[in-house]
C-alpha positions, -999 to 999 in steps of 0.1 A, spaced: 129 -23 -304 165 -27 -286 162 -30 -248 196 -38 -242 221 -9 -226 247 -14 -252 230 1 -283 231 33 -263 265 41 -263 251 72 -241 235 54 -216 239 64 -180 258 48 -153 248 51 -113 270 28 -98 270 4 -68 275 31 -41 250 57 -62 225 30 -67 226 26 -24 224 60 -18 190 66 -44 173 38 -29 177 48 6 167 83 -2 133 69 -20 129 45 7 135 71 35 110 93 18 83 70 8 82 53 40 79 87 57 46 98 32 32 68 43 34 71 82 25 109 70 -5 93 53 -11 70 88 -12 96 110 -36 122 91 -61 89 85 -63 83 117 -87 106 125 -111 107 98 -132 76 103 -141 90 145 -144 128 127 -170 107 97 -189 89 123 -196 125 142 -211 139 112 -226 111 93 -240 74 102 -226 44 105 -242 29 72 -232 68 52 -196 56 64 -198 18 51 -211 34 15 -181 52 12 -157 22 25 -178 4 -4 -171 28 -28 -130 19 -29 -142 -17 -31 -160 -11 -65 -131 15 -80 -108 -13 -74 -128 -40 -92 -132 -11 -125 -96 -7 -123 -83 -43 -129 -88 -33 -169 -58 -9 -163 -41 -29 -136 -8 -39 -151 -2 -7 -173 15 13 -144 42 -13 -137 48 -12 -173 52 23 -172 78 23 -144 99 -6 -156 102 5 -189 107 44 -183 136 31 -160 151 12 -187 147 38 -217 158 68 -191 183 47 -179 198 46 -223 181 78 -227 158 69 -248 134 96 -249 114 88 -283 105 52 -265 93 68 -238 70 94 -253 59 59 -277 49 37 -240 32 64 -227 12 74 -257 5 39 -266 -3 30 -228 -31 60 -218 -46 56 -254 -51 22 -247 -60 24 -213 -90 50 -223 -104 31 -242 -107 3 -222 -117 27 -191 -147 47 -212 -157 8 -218 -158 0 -181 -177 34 -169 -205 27 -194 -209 -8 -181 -206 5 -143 -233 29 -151 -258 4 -163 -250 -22 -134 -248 7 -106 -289 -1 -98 -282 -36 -96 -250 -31 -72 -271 -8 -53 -303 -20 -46 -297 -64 -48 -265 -69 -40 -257 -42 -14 -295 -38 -2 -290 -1 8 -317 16 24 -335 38 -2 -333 70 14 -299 65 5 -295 56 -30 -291 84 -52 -264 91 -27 -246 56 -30 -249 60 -68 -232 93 -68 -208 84 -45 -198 49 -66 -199 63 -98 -177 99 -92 -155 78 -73 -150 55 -101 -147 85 -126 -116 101 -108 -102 68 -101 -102 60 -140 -91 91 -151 -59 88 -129 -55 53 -145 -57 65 -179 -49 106 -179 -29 107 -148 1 83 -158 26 112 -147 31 98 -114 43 64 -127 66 80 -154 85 100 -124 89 65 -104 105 49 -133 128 81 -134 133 71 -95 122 102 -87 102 88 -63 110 110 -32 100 139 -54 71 121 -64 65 114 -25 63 151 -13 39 159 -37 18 133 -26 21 147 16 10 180 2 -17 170 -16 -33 146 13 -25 174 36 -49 197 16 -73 166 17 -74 167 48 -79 203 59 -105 206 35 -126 174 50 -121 193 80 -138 222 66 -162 207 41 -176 187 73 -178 221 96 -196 234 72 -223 214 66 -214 194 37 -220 158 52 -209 125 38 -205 144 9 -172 164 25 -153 135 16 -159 131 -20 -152 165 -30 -117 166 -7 -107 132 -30 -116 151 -63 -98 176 -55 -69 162 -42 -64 135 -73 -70 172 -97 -40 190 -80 -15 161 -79 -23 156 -114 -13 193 -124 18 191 -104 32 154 -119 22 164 -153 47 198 -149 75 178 -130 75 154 -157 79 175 -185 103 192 -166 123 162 -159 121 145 -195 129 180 -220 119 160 -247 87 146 -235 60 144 -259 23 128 -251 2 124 -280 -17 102 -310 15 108 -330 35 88 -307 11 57 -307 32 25 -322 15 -13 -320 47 -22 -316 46 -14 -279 11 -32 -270 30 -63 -268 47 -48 -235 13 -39 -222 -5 -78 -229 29 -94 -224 43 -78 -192 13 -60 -183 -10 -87 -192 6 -105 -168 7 -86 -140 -29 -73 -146 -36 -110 -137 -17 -106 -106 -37 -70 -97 -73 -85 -107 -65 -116 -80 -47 -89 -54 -77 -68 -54 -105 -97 -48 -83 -108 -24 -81 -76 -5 -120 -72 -5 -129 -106 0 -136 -97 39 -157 -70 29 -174 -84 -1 -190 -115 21 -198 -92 51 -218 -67 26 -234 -93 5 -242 -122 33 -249 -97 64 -249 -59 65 -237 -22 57 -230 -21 92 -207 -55 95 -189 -42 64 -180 -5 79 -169 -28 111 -146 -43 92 -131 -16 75 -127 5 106 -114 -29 123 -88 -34 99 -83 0 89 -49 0 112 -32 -27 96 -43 -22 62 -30 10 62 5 1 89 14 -22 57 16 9 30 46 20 52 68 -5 40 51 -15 13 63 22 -3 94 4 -2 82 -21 -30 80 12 -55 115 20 -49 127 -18 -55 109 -22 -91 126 5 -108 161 -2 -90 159 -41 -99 150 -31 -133 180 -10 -139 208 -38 -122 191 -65 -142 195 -45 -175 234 -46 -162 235 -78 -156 244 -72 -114 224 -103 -98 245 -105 -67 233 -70 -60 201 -78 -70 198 -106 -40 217 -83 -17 189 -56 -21 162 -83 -19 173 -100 18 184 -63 29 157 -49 20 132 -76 33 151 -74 70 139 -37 68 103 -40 60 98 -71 82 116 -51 111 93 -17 100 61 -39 98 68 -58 129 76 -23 145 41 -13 137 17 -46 138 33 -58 174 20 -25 186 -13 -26 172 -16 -64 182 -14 -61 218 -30 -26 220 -60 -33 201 -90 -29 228 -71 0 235 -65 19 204 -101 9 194 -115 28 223 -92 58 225 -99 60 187 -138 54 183 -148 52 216 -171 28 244 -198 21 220 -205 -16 224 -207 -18 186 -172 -11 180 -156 -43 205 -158 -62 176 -131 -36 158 -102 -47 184 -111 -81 180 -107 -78 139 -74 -56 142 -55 -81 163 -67 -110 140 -51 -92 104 -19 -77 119 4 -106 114 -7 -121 87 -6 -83 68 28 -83 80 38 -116 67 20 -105 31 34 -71 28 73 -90 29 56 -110 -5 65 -79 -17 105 -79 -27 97 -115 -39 70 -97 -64 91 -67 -75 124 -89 -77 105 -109 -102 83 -84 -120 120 -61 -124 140 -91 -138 112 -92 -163 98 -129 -148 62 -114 -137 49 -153 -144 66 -156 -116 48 -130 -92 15 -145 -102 22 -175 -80 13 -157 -49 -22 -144 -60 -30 -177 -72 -18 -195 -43 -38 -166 -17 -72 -173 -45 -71 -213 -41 -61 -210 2 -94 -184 -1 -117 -204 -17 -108 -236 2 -112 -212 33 -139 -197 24 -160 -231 16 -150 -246 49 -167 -212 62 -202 -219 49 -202 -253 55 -188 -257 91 -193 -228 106 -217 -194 113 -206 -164 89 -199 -135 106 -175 -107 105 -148 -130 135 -148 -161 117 -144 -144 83 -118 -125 92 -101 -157 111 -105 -173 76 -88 -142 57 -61 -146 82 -51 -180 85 -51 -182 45 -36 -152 41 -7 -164 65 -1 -198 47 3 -180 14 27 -158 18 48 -184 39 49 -203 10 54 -180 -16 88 -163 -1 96 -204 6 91 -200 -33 109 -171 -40 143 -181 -21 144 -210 -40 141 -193 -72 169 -167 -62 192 -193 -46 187 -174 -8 193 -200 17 159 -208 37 171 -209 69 192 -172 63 153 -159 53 139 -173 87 170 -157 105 177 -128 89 141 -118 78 110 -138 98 125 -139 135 137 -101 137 97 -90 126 81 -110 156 103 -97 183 81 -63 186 50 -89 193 72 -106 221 81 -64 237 47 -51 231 25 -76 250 47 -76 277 41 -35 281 7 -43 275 4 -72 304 24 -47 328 -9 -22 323 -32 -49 335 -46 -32 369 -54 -6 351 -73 -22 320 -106 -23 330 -112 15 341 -96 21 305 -119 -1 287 -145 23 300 -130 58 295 -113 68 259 -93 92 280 -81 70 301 -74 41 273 -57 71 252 -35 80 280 -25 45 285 -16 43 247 6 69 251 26 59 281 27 23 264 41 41 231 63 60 247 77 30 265 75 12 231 96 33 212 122 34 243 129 -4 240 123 -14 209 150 8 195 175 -10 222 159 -45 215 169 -40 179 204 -23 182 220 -55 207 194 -82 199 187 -81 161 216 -61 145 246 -74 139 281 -58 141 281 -42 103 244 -30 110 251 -16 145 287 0 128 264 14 99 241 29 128 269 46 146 276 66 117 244 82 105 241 90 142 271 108 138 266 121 106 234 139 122 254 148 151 278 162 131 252 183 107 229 193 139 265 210 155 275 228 121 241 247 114 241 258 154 274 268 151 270 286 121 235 296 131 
């Protein structure tokens, strides 16, 4: 089973200046699904909370908990899919495709149907001793957890269309399928909620959002691939080594991301209260979902790394790596220095003076940074996982589990457990981690340290450094604000508006250097340039 390019004499070619050109389309597109995604969010927890209570809300926050924990059985399959479609599209190797994809959901199936029978025998348990919800609200809780887990699984097993199109690198495709289909999400929360559907209104808009996408990648990929065939004739053993070798491999990696991105949650609902857990999840809500920004750019990195390592083009390799690093550390910084020093603002704009929600502000600040600082693990992990070295990525999961634990234990021994001090302990661990693991990962790809810090680390914090100083400059007018979500929302957007006016200027003469600022000039042109043709010819 040849993986190498030169037993396809037919194998295609995108070259140095292609290869640019694709990955800044997928990254210009993913990024903007996922500020897409950000802004329709937004709303949804304040619009949730009108309708339903806050312990209906922290069942539903639970529910993505528990499909994340049933889905570490199928974890590593999808980055098998998209670095092996990638490299048999790139040979065009058809047959090997329909064989990984047949083998992979057959497989995956199986062990899914295995985990939603197990789910369904523990979902009592979960429910009434681990969770302790109140019993008027159980047979909603075990709907809710067990439907949720049922679509979830089905996209891990059935749905595998979306991975095959991001190994094609058809990922801005892939991306405005996506908008449309969150956009009919979220008209018909809207409506389910207006019309008297309750917490329920939010299960039925996910069904039916994961249904549609799942019609429309399915055509698109058999559109894409002519000779795409999906079936039990296309099942080969020889392929499950990928999928326990590779796959194995970064399963580990997935199983250890996912604890670690619940931990907060998991302690607050098992050691306190529904309640403390929806606090956290509408606390760190913001940053959690700021980081999918540029993390989108990690999608568009896998497939792209995996094509230049199967041509031997390392230098390249690095030079996507540290540029495209710079660019998510800049995006991210963009994003978390604003939410940093606007938190008690944006918190009571967003879900307004009830006393109950101070602790939200308090929660967003604390897991900005350190999200930032994991999110830019990222290239490390798909640099390693595309060069077909995923033992590699599993250093910085592992790392994150031990800095946990260690956290964690000093926690319950020194100190009282609430929802501050474990989310100072998520933070602080979470910061040393990923500090060390790029320290890790420059070493491994011979990236000078101090070029990281420079180039990478010190251009991300300057938005911090702009954004408090806005936020300080609003200080005679902070306490009337903290006591009118008007009057904080109108201060959010004068402090945006002023935000996005210096920042852009901040970057351009203090961060950028003469290539960057020369590269700027001409896509400003470039726009120019198309804006004045279609108004001339319009």
């Amino acid at each position: 089973m040849s993986t190498n390019p030169a037993h396809a004499s037919h194998a295609k070619v995108i070259d140095k200046q292609e290869m640019q050109r694709l990955i800044s389309k997928n990254l210009f597109i993913s990024v903007f699904s996922k500020i897409f995604h950000l802004i329709t969010r937004l709303f949804i927890p304040p619009l949730a909370l009108s309708f339903i209570t806050l312990e209906e809300y922290g069942i539903w926050a639970i529910c993505f908990i528990l499909i994340g924990y049933l889905s570490l059985g199928a974890f590593g399959v999808s980055n098998v899919y998209i670095r092996y479609v990638a490299e048999y599209h790139a040979n065009n190797e058809t047959e090997k495709i329909n064989s990984l994809v047949s083998t992979g959901i057959i497989l995956v199936v199986i062990i899914t149907l295995a985990l939603l029978a197990s789910f369904w025998f523990m979902l009592p348990l979960l429910i009434e001793e681990i969770f302790h919800i109140s019993p008027e609200l159980h047979s909603t809780a075990f709907v809710f957890f067990f439907g949720t887990a049922c679509v979830f699984m089905f996209d891990l097993s059935i749905g595998t269309f979306k991975y095959i199109l991001n190994g094609l690198q058809k990922i801005a495709e892939a991306a405005w399928v996506w908008i449309g289909c969150l956009t009919l999400e979220t008209i018909l929360i809207v409506i389910f909620f207006f019309t008297g559907f309750g917490i329920y209104s939010l299960f039925y808009a996910f069904v039916i959002r994961y249904l549609v996408s799942f019609v429309i990648y399915a055509v698109m990929s058999y559109k894409l691939i002519p000779g795409l065939s999906i079936g039990f004739q296309h099942f080969d053993t020889a392929y499950l080594k990928l999928f326990y070798r590779f796959g194995g491999i970064v399963q580990i990696a997935g199983i250890l991301g996912v604890f670690l991105r619940s931990i907060d949650k998991v302690i607050a609902s098992t050691t306190l209260d529904m309640k403390a857990t929806a606090l956290l999840d509408v606390g760190n809500r913001f940053p959690l979902m700021a980081i999918t920004v540029p993390s989108a750019m990690n999608a568009v990195f896998l497939p792209a790394i995996a094509y230049m390592h199967n041509q031997n083009r390392k230098q390249e390799m690095v030079e996507v790596y540290l540029q495209g690093s710079r660019s998510m550390s800049l995006l991210t910084g963009f994003i978390m220095g604003f939410l940093t020093a606007f938190a008690p603002l944006l918190v009571i704009a967003w879900l307004g003076t009830d006393p109950q929600y101070q602790a939200a502000a308090m929660i967003m600040a604390l897991f900005s940074l350190p999200q930032q600082l994991h999110v830019l693990t990222g290239p490390g992990t798909s640099f390693f996982n595309g060069t077909n070295e995923p033992m590699k990525a599993l250093y910085n999961p592992l790392l994150r589990t031990i800095l946990t634990g260690i956290g964690a234990t000093v926690l319950f021994t020194f100190y009282e457990v609430n929802i501050i001090n474990i989310s100072i302990m998520v933070a602080i661990t979470t910061i040393i981690a990923a500090l060390l693991y790029s320290i890790y990962t420059n070493y491994i790809i011979e990236l000078n340290q101090w070029a990281f810090v420079v180039k990478v680390l010190l251009p991300g914090l300057m938005p911090y450094f702009v954004s408090y100083c806005i936020y300080l400059a609003f200080t005679p007018w902070l306490s009337t604000a903290m006591l009118n979500r008007w009057y904080a929302a109108t201060l959010i957007l004068i402090g945006g508006l002023l935000y996005c006016l210096i920042m852009p200027i901040v970057i351009y003469w203090g961060i950028y250097d003469s290539s960057e600022r020369q590269m700027m000039r001409n896509k400003i042109t470039k726009l120019i340039t198309k804006i004045s043709k279609r108004n001339t010819f319009g």
